[in-house]
N, C-alpha and C positions, 0 to 999 in steps of 0.2 A: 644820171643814176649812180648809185652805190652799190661795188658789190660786197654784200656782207658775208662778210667769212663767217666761219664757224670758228668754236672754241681752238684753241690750241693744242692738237694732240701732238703724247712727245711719242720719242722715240718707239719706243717696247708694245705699246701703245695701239703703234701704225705700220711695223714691219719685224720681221725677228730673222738676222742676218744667220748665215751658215757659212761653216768653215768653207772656205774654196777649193779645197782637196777635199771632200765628203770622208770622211771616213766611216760612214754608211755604206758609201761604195766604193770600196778598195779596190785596184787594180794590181794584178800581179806582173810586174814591171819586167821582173828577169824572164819571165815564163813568153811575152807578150809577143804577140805578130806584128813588127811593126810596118807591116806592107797594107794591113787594115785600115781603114779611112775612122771608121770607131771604132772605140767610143775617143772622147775628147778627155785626159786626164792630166795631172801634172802632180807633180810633187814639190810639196811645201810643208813650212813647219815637220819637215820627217814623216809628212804621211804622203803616200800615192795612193789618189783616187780621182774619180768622173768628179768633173768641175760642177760646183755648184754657188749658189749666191743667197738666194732667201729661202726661207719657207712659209709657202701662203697661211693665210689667218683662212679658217673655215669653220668659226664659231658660227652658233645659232642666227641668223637673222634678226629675231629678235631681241637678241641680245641687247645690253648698253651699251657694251663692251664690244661691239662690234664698228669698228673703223669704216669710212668710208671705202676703205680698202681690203676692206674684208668682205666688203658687201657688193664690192666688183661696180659701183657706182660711178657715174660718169660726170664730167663738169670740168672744173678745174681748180688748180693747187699751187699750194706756194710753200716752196718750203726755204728752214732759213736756219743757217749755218754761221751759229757764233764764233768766231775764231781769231784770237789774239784779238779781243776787244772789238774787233767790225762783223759787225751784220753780214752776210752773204744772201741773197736773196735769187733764188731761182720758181721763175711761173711759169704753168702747162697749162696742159689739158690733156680730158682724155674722149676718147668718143669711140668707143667699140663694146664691144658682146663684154669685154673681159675688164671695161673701166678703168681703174686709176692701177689695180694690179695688174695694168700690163704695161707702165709707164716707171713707174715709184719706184721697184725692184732696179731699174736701170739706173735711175739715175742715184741711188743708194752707192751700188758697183762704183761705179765713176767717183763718187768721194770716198771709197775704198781702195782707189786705185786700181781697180781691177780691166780686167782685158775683159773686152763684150763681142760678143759673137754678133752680127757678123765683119765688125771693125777690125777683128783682132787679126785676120789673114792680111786685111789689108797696111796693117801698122806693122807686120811681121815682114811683109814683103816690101816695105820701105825702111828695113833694116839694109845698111852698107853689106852690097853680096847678096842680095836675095829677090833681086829682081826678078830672074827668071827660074827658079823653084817653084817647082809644083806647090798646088795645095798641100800633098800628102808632105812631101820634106819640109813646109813650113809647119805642118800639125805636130810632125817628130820633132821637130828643134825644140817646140814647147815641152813635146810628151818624155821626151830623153833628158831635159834638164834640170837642176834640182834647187828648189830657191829656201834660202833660211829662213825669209821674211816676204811680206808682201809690200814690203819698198823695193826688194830686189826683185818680185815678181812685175812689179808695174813699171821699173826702169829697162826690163829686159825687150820689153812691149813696145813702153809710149817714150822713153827719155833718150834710148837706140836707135828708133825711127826718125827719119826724114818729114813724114805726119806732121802739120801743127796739132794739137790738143785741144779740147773746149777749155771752158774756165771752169765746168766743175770738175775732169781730170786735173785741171792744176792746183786749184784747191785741195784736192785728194792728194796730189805729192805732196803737196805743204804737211799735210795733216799725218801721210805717212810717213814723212820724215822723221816724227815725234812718237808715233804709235805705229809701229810695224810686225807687229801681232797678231792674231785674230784677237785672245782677248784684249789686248791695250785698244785695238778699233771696236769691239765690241762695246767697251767702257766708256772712252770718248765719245761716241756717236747720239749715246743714250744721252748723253750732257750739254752738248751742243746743239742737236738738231731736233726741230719742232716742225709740225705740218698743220698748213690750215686748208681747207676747202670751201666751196662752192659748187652746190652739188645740183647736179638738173635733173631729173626725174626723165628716164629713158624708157623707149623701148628697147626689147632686144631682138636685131641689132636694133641701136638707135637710128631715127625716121632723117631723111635729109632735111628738114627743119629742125630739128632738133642739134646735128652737126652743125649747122651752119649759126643757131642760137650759140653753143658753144665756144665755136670760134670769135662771135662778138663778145662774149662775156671776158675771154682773154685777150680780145683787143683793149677793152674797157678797162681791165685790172693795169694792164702797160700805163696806161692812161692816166690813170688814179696815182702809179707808182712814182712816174714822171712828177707828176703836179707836189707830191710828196715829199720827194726827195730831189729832186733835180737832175736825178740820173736817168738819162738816155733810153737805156733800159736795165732791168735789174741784174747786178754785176753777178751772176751766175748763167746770162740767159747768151748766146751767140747770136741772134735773130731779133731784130725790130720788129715786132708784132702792132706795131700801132703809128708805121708809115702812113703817110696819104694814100700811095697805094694799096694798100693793107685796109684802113676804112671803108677806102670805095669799094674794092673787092669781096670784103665780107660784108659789107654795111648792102650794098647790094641786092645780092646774093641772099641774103638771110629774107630782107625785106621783098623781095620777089617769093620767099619760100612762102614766107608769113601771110601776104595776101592768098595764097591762093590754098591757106589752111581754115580748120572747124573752127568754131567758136571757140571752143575749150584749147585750142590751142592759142589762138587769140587772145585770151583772156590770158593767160601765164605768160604771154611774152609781151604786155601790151608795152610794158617799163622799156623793155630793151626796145623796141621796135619806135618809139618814141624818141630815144634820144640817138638811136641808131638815124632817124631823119632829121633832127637836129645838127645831129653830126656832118653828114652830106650838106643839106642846104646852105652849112657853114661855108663849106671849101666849096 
């Protein structure tokens, strides 16, 4: 089988980032108790505020203009990061109440450079001398310090630490190397990066067949990626989703779900289910 994506949505499109210091919501830094566990803030660009990252799209439903990410839709995505001439390519999935906008916003963060909760205590405590600081003096080193930029914000984090990084925090340094801004990332981001979908028609939550179609769908896309390119897997992703173990596992698993579903469920997944035993019988 194929899976056909959808159009190319770009940036502005499919997410609309926010400064990381809010300056919606300021925090008064001299006034502040720092014996309190919240809020979570930092100061950058010369603003101190509650950390933030996106702001969700909550247009009509019916809109056009409504992204799969807007519509809190579940399936899977790919998204692809032009930079110095090569492709970058990173693919999910999402399969929860909350769909791709509880996936998308994260990995945005990470080619923003930014520190994602709940990694960031633990990239903080593998900073050289911080092994055994509490939570709360690892939240004050962040909340007490003051960054120009968010190259300086993400090297204080991820470049200080002991941690390895995925490949999309390192892309994110690359990128903030060049754009260390809100607006210069702001600007960039819109220019380079595009999303596509593959979208499954869920319940909410979605049904254990339904999860388990999903995960075959992003084993399938690995699959296609592979045959494509020749690449392993696609240079933004940490994880082989399309091992043998990984077919059997989900190919399975789904196919157990699938039998022992309605017709109407039958009938939407007969495609995947088909080449999911194709798949097995193979190996």
């Amino acid at each position: 089988m194929k899976i056909k994506w959808t159009k190319s949505w770009n940036f502005e499109e499919t997410i609309t980032i926010k400064q990381h210091a809010d300056p919606a919501k300021p925090v008064d830094k001299e006034n502040f108790d720092f014996n309190n566990e919240n809020p979570w803030f930092t100061t950058l660009e010369n603003i101190t505020g509650r950390r933030s990252n996106h702001k969700s799209h909550r247009p009509p439903l019916t809109s056009l203009t409504a992204s799969p990410v807007a519509r809190c839709q579940n399936g899977i995505y790919k998204i692809s990061v032009l930079w110095q001439g090569k492709i970058h390519v990173y693919i999910g999935l999402a399969h929860s109440q909350f769909g791709y906008d509880e996936r998308i916003p994260n990995h945005i963060a990470e080619l923003r450079y930014l520190p994602l909760n709940p990694k960031v205590l633990k990239f903080l405590r593998a900073r050289p001398g911080n092994a055994d600081l509490s939570d709360l003096e690892l939240r004050n080193q962040m909340r007490k310090s003051e960054f120009d930029n968010y190259k300086e914000l993400g090297d204080f984090v991820y470049a200080q630490s002991n941690r390895p990084i995925n490949h999309k925090v390192a892309l994110g340094q690359k990128i903030a190397e060049k754009h260390n801004t809100f607006l210069k990332q702001k600007n960039i981001l819109q220019k380079i990066v595009t999303f596509n979908f593959y979208v499954v028609d869920t319940s909410t939550p979605p049904t254990d067949l339904e999860i388990a179609a999903i995960e075959c769908y992003e084993t399938t896309a690995f699959i296609e990626h592979y045959k494509k390119t020749g690449e392993e897997i696609p240079n933004l992703n940490d994880i082989d989703e399309r091992t043998e173990d990984k077919i059997k596992d989900r190919g399975n698993r789904f196919i157990q779900d699938y039998l022992e579903a309605g017709e109407k469920d039958k009938k939407r997944f007969k495609g995947l289910y088909k080449y999911f035993k194709h798949l097995l019988k193979a190996d």
